[in-house]
N, C-alpha and C positions, 0 to 999 in steps of 0.2 A: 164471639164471647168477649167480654168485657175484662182483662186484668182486674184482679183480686183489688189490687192496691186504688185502682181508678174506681173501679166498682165502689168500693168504700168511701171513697172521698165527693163521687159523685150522689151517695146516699147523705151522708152529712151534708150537702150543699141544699138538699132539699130542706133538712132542719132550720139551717139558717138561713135558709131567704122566707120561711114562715116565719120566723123568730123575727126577720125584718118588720113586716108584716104588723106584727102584734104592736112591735115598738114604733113604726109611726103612726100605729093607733091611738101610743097611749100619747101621743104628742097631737096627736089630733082632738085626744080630750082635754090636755092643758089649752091649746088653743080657742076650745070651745069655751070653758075656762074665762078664760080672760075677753071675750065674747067676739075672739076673732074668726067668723065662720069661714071666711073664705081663706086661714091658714090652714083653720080645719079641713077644709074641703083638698086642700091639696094635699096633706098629709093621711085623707081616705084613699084619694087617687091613688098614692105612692104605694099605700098598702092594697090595695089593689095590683098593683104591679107587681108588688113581691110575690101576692100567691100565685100571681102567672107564670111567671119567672119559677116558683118552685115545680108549679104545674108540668112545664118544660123539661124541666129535672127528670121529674116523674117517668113522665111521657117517653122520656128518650130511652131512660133505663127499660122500661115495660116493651118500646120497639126494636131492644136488643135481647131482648129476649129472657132477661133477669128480671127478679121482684123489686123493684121498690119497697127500702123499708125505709118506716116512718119512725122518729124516736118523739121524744117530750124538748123543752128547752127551757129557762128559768125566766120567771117574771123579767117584762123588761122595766123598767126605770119608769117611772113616772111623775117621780116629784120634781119640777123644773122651776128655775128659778125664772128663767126672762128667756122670753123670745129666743132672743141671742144665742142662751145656751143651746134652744132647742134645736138653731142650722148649727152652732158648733158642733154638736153632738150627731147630728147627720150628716156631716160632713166625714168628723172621724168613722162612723157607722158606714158609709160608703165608700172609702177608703180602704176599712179591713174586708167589706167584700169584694173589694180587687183585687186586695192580696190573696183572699180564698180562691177566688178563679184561677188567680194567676198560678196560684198554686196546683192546684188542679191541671193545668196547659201543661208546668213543668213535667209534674209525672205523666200524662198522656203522651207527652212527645217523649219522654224516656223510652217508655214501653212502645212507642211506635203506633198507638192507638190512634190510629186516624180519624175515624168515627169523631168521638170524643173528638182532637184535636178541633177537626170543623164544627162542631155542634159549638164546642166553646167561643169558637170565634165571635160570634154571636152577643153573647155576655161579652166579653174583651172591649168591644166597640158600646155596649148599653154602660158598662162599668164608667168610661169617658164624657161620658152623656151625663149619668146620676153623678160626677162629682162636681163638674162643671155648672149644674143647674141648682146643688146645694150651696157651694161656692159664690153662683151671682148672686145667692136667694141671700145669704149671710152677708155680704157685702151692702147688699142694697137695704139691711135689717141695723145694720151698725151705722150706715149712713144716715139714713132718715129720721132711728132712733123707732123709741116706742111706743109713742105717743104722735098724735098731731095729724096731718090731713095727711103728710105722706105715707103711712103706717095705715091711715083707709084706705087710700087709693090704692097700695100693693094690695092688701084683705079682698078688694075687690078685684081685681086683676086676678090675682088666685082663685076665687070663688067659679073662673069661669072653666077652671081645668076642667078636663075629664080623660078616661083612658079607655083607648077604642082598641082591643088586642088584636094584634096583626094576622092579618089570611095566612094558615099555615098553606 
């Protein structure tokens, strides 16, 4: 049996990693937008990852034996001004779901929820991963600018992601 207080916070983590989801769709459609497919295409990837990621959520809650409950969550953002904002804005956007996880770890190791503990572990190490990849992704966006051959060549380089979900 899953603590009350974990249970809860492990239901809301499901919301917002869809909520993730949605919002780098709509950055996938500024992206398109501006006729960048292959920024697009990585911000489908990403959103792709979120509903896994919440899938995970899901899935863990339902092999403990509790319901997963699903709520609503508000439009995300869509009107972007440049590129730039848009890895700024993923950046911070992956950033506070570190602190949601980590939030989450706090209370599971409170309550001594082992479970939970190890399942988090998991996110803890992808959290590292998604900030570090929006991080170079911003860096390398500020550097080249947004215009010109470097700015294709990244478009293209992104165009080749894809997201292959790992053998449970």
């Amino acid at each position: 049996m899953i603590p009350e207080n974990v249970l809860q916070k492990l239901n809301e983590q499901i919301k917002h990693e869809f909520f993730s989801a949605q919002y780098y769709l709509a950055m996938a459609a500024y992206c398109k937008e501006q006729d960048l497919d292959g920024f697009a295409n990585f911000f489908i990837v990403q959103a792709e990852e979120e509903r896994y990621h919440a899938m995970k959520f899901f899935n863990f809650i339902d092999e403990l034996g509790e319901t997963p409950i699903i709520t609503g969550f508000e439009d995300p953002k869509r009107d972007f001004k440049s590129l730039e904002e848009v890895f700024e804005l993923s950046l911070e956007h992956e950033q506070h779901v570190t602190h949601l996880i980590n939030s989450i770890m706090e209370i599971a190791q409170q309550e001594k929820h082992y479970p939970t503990v190890s399942f988090l572990n998991w996110f803890i190490d992808e959290q590292v991963e998604e900030e570090t990849t929006m991080d170079n992704l911003l860096s390398k966006v500020k550097r080249i600018g947004e215009s010109g051959p470097g700015i294709i060549m990244l478009d293209k380089e992104l165009a080749e992601r894809s997201f292959t979900p790992e053998e449970e």
